[in-house]
PyMOL CGO cylinders between C-alpha atoms (Angstrom):
from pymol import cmd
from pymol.cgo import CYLINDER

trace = [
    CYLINDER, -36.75, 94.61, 190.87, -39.35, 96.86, 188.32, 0.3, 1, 1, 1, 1, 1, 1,
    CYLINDER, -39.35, 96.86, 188.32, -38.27, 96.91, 184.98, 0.3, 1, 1, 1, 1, 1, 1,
    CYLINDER, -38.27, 96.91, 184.98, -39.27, 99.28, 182.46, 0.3, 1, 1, 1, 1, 1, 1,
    CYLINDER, -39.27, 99.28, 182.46, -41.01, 97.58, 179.92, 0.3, 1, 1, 1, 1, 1, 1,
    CYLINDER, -41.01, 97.58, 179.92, -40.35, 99.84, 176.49, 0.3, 1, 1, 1, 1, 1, 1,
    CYLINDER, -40.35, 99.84, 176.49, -41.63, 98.27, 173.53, 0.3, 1, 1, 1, 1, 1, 1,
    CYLINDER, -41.63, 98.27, 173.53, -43.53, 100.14, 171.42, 0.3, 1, 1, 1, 1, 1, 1,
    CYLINDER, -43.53, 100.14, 171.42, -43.40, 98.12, 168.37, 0.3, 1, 1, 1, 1, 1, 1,
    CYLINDER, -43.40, 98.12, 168.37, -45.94, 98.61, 165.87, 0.3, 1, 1, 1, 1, 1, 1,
    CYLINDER, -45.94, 98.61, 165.87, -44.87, 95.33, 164.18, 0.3, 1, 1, 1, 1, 1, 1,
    CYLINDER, -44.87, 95.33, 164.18, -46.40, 93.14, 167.53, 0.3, 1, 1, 1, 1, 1, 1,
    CYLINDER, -46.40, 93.14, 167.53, -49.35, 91.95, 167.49, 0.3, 1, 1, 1, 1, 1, 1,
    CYLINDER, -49.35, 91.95, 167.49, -52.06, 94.63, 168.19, 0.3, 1, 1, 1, 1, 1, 1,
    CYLINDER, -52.06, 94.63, 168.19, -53.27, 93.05, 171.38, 0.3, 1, 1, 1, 1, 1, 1,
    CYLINDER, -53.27, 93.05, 171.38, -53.03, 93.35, 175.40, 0.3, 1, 1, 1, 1, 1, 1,
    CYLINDER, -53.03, 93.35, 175.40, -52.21, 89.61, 175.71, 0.3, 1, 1, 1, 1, 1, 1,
    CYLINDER, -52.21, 89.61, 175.71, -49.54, 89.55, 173.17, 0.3, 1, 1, 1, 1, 1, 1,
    CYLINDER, -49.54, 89.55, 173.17, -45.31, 88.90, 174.40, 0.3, 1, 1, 1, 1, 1, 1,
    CYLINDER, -45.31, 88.90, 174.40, -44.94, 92.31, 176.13, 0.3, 1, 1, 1, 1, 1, 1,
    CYLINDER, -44.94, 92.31, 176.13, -48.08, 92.16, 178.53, 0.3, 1, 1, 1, 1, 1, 1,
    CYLINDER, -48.08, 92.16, 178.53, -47.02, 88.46, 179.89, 0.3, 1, 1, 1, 1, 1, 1,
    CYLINDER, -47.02, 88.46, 179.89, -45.69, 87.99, 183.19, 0.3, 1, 1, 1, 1, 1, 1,
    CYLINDER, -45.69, 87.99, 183.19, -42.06, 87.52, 183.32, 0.3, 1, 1, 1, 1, 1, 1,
    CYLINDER, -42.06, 87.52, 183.32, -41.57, 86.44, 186.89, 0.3, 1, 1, 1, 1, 1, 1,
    CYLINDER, -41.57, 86.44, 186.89, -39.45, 83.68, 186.31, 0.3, 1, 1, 1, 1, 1, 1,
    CYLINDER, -39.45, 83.68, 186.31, -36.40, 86.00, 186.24, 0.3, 1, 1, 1, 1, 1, 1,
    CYLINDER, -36.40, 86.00, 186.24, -37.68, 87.69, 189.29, 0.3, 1, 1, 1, 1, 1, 1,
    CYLINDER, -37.68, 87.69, 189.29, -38.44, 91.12, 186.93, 0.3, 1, 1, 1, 1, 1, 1,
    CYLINDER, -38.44, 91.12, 186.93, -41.83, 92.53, 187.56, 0.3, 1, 1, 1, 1, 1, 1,
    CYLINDER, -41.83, 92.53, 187.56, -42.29, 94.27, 183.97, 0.3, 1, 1, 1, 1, 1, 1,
    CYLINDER, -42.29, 94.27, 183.97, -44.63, 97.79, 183.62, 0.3, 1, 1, 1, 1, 1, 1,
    CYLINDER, -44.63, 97.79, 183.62, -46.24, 97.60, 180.89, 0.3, 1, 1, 1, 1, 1, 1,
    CYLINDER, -46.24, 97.60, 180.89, -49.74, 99.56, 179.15, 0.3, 1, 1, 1, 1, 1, 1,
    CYLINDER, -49.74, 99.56, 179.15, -51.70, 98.78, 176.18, 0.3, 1, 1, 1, 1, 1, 1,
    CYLINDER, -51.70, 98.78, 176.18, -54.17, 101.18, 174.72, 0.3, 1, 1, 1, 1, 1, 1,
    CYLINDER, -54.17, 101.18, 174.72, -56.93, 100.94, 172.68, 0.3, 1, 1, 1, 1, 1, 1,
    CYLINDER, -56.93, 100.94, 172.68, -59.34, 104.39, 171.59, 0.3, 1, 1, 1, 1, 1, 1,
    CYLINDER, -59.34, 104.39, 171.59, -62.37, 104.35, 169.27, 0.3, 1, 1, 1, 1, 1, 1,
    CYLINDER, -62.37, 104.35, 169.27, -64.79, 107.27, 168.20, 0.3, 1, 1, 1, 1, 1, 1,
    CYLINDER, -64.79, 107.27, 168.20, -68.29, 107.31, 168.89, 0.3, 1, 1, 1, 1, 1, 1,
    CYLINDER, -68.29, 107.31, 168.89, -70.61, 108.87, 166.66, 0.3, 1, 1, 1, 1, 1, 1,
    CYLINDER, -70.61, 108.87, 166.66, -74.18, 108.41, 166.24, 0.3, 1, 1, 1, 1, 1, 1,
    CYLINDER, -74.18, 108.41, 166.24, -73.86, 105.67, 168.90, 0.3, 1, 1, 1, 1, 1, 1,
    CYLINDER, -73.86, 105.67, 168.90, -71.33, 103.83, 166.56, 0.3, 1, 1, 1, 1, 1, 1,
    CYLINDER, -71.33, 103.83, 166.56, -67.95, 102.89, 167.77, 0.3, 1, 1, 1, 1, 1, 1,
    CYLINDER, -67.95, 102.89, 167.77, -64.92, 103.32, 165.32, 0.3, 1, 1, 1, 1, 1, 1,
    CYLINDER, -64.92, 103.32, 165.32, -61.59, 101.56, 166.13, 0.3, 1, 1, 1, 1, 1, 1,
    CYLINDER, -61.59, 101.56, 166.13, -58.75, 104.73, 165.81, 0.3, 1, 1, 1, 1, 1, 1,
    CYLINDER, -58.75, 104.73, 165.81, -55.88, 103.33, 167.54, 0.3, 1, 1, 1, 1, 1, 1,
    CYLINDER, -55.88, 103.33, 167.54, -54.47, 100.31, 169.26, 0.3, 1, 1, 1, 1, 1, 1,
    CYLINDER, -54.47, 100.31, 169.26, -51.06, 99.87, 170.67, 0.3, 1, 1, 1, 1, 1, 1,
    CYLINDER, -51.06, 99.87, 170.67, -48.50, 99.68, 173.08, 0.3, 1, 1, 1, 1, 1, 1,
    CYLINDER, -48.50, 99.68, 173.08, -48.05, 103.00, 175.53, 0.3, 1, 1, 1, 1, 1, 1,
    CYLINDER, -48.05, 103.00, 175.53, -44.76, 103.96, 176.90, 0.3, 1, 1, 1, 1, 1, 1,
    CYLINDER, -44.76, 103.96, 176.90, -45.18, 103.63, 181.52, 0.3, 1, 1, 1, 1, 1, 1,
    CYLINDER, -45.18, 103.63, 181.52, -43.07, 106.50, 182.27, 0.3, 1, 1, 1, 1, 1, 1,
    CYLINDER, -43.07, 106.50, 182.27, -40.85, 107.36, 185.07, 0.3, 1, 1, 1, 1, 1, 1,
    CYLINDER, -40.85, 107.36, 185.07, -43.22, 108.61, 187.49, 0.3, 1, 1, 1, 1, 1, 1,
    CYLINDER, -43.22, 108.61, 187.49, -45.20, 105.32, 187.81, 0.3, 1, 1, 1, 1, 1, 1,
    CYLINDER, -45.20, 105.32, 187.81, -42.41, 104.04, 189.66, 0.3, 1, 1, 1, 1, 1, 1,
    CYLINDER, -42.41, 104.04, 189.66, -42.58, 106.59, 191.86, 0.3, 1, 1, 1, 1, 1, 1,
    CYLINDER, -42.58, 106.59, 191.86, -46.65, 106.12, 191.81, 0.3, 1, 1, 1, 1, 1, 1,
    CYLINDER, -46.65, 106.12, 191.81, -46.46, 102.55, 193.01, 0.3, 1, 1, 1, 1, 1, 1,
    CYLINDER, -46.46, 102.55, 193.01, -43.80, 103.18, 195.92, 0.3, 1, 1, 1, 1, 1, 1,
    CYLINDER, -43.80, 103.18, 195.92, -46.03, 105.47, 197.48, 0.3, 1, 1, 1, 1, 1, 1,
    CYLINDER, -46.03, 105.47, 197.48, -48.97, 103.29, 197.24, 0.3, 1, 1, 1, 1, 1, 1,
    CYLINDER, -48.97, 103.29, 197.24, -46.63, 99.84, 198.80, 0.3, 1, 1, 1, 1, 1, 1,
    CYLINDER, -46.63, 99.84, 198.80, -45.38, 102.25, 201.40, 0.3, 1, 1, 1, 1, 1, 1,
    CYLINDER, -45.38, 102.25, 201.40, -48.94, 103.41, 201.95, 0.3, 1, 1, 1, 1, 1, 1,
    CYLINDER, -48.94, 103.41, 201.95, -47.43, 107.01, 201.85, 0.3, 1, 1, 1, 1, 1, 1,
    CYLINDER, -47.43, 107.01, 201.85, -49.21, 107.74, 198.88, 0.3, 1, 1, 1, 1, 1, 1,
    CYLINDER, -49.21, 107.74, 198.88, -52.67, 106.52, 199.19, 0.3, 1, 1, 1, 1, 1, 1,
    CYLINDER, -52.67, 106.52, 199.19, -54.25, 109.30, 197.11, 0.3, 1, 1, 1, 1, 1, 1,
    CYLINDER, -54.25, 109.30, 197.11, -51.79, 108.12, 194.31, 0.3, 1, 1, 1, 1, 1, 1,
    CYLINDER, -51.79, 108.12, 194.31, -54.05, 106.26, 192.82, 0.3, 1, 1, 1, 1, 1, 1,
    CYLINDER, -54.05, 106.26, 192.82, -54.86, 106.49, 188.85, 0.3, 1, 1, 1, 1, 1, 1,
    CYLINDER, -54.86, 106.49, 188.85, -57.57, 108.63, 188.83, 0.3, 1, 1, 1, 1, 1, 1,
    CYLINDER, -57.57, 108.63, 188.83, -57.34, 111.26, 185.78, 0.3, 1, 1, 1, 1, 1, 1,
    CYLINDER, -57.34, 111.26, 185.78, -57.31, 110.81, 181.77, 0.3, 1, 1, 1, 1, 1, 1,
    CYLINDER, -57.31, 110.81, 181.77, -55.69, 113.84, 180.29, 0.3, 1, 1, 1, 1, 1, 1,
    CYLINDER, -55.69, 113.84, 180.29, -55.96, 114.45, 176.21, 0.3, 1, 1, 1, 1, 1, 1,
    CYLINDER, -55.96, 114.45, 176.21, -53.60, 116.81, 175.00, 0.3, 1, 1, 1, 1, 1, 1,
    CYLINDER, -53.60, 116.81, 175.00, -52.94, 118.48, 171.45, 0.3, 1, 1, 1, 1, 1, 1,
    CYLINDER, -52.94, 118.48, 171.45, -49.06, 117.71, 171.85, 0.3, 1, 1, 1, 1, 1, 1,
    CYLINDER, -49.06, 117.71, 171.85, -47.00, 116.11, 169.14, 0.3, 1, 1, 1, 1, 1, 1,
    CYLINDER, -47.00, 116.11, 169.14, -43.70, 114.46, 169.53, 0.3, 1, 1, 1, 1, 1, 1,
    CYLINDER, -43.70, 114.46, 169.53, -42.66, 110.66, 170.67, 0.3, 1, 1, 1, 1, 1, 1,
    CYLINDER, -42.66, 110.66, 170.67, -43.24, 109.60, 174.61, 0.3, 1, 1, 1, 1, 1, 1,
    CYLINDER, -43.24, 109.60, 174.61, -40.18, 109.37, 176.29, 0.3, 1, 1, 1, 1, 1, 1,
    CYLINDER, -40.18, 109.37, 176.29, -39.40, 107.77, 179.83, 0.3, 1, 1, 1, 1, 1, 1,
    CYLINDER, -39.40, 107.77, 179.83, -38.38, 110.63, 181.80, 0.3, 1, 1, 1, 1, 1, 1,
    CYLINDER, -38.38, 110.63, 181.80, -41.47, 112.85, 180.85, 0.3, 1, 1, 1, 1, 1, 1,
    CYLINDER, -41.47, 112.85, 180.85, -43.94, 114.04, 183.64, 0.3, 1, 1, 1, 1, 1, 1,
    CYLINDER, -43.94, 114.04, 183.64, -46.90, 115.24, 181.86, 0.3, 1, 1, 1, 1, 1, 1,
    CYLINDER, -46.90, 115.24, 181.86, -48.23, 115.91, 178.10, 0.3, 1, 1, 1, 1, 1, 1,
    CYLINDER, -48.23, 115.91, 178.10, -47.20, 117.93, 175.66, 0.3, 1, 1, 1, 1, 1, 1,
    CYLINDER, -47.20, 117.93, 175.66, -49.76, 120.40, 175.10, 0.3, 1, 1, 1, 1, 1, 1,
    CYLINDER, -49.76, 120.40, 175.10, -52.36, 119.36, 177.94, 0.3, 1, 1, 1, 1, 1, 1,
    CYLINDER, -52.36, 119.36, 177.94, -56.22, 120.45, 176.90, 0.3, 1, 1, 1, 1, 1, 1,
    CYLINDER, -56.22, 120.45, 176.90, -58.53, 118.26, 179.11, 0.3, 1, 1, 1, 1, 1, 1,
    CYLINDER, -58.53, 118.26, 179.11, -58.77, 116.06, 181.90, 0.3, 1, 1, 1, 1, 1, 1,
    CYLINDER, -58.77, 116.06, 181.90, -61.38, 113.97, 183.29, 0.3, 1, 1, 1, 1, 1, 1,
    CYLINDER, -61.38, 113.97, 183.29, -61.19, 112.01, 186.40, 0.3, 1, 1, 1, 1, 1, 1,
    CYLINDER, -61.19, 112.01, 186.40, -61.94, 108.35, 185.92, 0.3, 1, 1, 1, 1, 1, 1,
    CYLINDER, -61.94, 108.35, 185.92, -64.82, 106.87, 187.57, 0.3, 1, 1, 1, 1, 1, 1,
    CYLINDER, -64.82, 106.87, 187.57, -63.61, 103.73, 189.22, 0.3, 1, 1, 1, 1, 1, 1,
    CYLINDER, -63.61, 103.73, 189.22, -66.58, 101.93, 188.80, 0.3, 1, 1, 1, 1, 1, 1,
    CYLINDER, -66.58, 101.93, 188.80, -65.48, 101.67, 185.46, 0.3, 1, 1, 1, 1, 1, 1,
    CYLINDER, -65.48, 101.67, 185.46, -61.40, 100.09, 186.21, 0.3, 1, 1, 1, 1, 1, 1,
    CYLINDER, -61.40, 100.09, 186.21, -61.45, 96.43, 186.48, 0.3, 1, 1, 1, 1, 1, 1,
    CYLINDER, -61.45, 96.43, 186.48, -58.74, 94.55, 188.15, 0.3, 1, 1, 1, 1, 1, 1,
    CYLINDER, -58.74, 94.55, 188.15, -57.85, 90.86, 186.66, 0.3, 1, 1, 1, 1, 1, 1,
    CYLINDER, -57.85, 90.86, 186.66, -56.60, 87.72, 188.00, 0.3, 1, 1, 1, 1, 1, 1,
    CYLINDER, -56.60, 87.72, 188.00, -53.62, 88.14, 185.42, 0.3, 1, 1, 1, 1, 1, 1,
    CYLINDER, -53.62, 88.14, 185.42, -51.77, 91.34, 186.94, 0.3, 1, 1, 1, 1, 1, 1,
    CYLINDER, -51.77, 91.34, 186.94, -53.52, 93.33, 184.74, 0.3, 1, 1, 1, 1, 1, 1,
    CYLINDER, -53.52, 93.33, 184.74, -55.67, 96.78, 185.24, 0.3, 1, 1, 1, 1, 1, 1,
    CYLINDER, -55.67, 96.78, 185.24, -58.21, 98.22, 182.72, 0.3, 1, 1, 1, 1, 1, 1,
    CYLINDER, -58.21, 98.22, 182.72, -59.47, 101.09, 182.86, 0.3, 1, 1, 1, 1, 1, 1,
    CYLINDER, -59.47, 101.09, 182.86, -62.41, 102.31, 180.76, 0.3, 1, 1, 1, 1, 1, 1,
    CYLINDER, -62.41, 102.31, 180.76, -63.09, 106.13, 180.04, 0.3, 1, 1, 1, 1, 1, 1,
    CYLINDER, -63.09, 106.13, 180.04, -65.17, 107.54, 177.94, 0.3, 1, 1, 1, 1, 1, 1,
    CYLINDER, -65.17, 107.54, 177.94, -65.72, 110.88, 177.09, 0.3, 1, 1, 1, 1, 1, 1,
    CYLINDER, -65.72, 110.88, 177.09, -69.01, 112.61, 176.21, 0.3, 1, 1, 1, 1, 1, 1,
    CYLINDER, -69.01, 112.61, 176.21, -69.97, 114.78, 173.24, 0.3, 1, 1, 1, 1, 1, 1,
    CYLINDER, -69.97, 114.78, 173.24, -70.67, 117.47, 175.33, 0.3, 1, 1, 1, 1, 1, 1,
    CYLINDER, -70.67, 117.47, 175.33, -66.96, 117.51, 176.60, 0.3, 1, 1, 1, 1, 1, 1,
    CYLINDER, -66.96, 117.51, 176.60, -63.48, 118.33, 175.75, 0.3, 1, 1, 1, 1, 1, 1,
    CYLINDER, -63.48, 118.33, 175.75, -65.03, 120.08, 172.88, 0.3, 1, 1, 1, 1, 1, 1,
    CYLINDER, -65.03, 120.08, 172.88, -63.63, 123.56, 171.68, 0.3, 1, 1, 1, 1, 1, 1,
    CYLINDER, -63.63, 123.56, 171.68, -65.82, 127.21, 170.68, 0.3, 1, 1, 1, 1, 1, 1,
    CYLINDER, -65.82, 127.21, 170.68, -64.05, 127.36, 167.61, 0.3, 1, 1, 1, 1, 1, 1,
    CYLINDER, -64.05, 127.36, 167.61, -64.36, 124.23, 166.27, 0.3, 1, 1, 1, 1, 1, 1,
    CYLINDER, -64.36, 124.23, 166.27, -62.55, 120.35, 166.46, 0.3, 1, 1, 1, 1, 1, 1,
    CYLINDER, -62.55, 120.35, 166.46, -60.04, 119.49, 168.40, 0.3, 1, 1, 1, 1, 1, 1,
    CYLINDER, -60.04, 119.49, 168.40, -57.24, 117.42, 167.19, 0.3, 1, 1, 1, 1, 1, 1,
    CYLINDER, -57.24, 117.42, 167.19, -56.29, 115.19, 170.30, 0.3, 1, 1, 1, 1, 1, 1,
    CYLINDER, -56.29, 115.19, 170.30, -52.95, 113.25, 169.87, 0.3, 1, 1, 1, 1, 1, 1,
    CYLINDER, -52.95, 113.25, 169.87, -52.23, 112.43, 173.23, 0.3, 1, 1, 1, 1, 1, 1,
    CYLINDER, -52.23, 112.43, 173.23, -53.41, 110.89, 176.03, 0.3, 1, 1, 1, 1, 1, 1,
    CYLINDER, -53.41, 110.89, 176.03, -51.82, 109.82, 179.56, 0.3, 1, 1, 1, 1, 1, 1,
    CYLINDER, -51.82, 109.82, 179.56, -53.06, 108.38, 182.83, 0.3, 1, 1, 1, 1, 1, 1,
    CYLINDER, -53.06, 108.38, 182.83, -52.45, 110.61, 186.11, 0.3, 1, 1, 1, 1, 1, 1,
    CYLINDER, -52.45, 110.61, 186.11, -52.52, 109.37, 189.77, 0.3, 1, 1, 1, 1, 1, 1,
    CYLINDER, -52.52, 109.37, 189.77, -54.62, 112.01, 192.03, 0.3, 1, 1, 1, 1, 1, 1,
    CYLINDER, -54.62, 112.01, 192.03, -53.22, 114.02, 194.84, 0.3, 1, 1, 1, 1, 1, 1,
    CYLINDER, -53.22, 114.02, 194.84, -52.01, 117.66, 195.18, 0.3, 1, 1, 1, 1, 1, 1,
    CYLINDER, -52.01, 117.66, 195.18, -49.47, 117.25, 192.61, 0.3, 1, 1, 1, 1, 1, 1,
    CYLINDER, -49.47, 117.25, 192.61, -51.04, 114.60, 190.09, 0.3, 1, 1, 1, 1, 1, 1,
    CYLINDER, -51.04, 114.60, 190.09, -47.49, 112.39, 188.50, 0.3, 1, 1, 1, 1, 1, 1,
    CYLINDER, -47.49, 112.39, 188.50, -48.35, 110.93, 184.95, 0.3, 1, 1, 1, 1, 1, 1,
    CYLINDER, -48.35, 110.93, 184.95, -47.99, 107.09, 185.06, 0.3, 1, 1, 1, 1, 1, 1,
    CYLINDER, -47.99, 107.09, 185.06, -48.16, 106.75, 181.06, 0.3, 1, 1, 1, 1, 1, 1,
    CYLINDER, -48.16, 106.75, 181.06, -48.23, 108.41, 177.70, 0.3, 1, 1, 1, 1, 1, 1,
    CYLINDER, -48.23, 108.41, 177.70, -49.63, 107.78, 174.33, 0.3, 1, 1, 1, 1, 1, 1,
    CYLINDER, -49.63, 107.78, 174.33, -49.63, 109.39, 171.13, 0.3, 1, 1, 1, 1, 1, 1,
    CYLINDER, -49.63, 109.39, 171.13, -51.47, 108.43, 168.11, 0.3, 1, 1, 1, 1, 1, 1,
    CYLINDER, -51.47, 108.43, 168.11, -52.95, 110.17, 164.20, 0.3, 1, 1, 1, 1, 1, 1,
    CYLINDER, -52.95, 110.17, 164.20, -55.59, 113.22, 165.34, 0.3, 1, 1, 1, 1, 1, 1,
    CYLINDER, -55.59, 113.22, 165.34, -58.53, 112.08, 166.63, 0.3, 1, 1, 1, 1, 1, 1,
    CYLINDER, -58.53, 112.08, 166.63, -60.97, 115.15, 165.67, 0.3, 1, 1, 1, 1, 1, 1,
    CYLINDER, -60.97, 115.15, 165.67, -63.23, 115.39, 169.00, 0.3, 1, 1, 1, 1, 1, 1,
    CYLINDER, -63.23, 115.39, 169.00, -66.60, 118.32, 168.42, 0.3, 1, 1, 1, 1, 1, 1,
    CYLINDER, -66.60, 118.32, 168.42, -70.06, 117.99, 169.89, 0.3, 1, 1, 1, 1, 1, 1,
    CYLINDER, -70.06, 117.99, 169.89, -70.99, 115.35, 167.79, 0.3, 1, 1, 1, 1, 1, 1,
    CYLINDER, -70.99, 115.35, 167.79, -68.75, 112.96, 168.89, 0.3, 1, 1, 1, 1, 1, 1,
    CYLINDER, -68.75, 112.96, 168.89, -67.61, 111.18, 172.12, 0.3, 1, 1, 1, 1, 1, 1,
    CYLINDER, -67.61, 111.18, 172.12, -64.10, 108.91, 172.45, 0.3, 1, 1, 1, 1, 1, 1,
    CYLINDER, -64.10, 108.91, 172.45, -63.73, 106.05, 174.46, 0.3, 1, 1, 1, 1, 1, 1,
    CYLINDER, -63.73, 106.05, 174.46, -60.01, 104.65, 175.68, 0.3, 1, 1, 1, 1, 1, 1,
    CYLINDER, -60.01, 104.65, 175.68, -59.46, 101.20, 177.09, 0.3, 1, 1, 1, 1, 1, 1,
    CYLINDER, -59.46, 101.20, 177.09, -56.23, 101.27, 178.83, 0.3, 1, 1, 1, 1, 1, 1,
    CYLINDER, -56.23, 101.27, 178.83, -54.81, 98.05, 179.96, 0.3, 1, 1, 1, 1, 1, 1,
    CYLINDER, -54.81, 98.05, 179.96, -51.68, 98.02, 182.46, 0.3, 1, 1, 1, 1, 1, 1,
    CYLINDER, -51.68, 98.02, 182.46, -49.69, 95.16, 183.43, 0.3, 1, 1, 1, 1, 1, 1,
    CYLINDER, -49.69, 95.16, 183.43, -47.60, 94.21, 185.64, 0.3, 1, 1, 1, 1, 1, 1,
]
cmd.load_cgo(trace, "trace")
């Protein structure tokens, strides 16, 4: 059985190895679970902005049947998508908010660990996602699986992090399973 894991508790510990990214096969419940953490780069300096739990939505169910049954082998996580949306992630959703970039994930950069987990490491460049008229206030971020009709495996939201051509942002993104 997969069992939505839905904690998004600010008042856990602020890491990918705390409670809710253990294994909890003893009960025979394989738990989906996310953890990401985003910093701003500027002047080659890395800034912590926000570290937390993510909500796996819906769709990543219907991501990993498709790669089991081998009927979805271009499901794969392969985009990050920053949007300008605002309002709380909820389970049923299928995409952001307000949806401004996307960048496909180079998977040179996604490690896969002994301990059920996946990180993936993306970061984007000062000379992208950047806006004519000024900063952009990203609040939103989700992983996408590839194919003709991309599904959204999980969503964050965090405070605006102001993204212009002087600065770059970098997401960790740690899934579990």
């Amino acid at each position: 059985m997969i069992k939505q894991q839905n904690n998004l508790d600010n008042n856990k510990s602020s890491s990918p190895t705390n409670q809710n990214m253990k294994d909890d096969t003893e009960n025979g419940e394989i738990k989906l679970s996310g953890f990401v953490t985003a910093w701003i780069i500027e002047d080659g300096v890395e800034t912590l902005a926000h570290k937390k739990s993510n909500l796996v939505v819906s769709n990543g169910k219907k991501i990993l049947a498709g790669l089991l049954s081998g009927k979805g082998a271009d499901r794969k996580i392969s985009t990050l998508k920053l949007g300008t949306g605002v309002g709380a992630p909820s389970f049923t959703e299928t995409n952001l908010n307000q949806s401004e970039y996307f960048q496909p994930i180079d998977q040179g950069t996604v490690e896969v660990k002994a301990d059920n987990t996946i990180t993936y490491t993306i970061t984007v460049a000062t000379t992208a996602a950047n806006s004519d008229t000024g900063p952009v206030a990203y609040t939103e971020a989700g992983l996408f699986s590839g194919g003709i009709e991309p599904l959204m495996y999980a969503r964050e939201t965090f405070p605006a992090m102001n993204k212009d051509a002087g600065r770059g942002l970098k997401f960790q993104w740690v899934l579990s399973f």
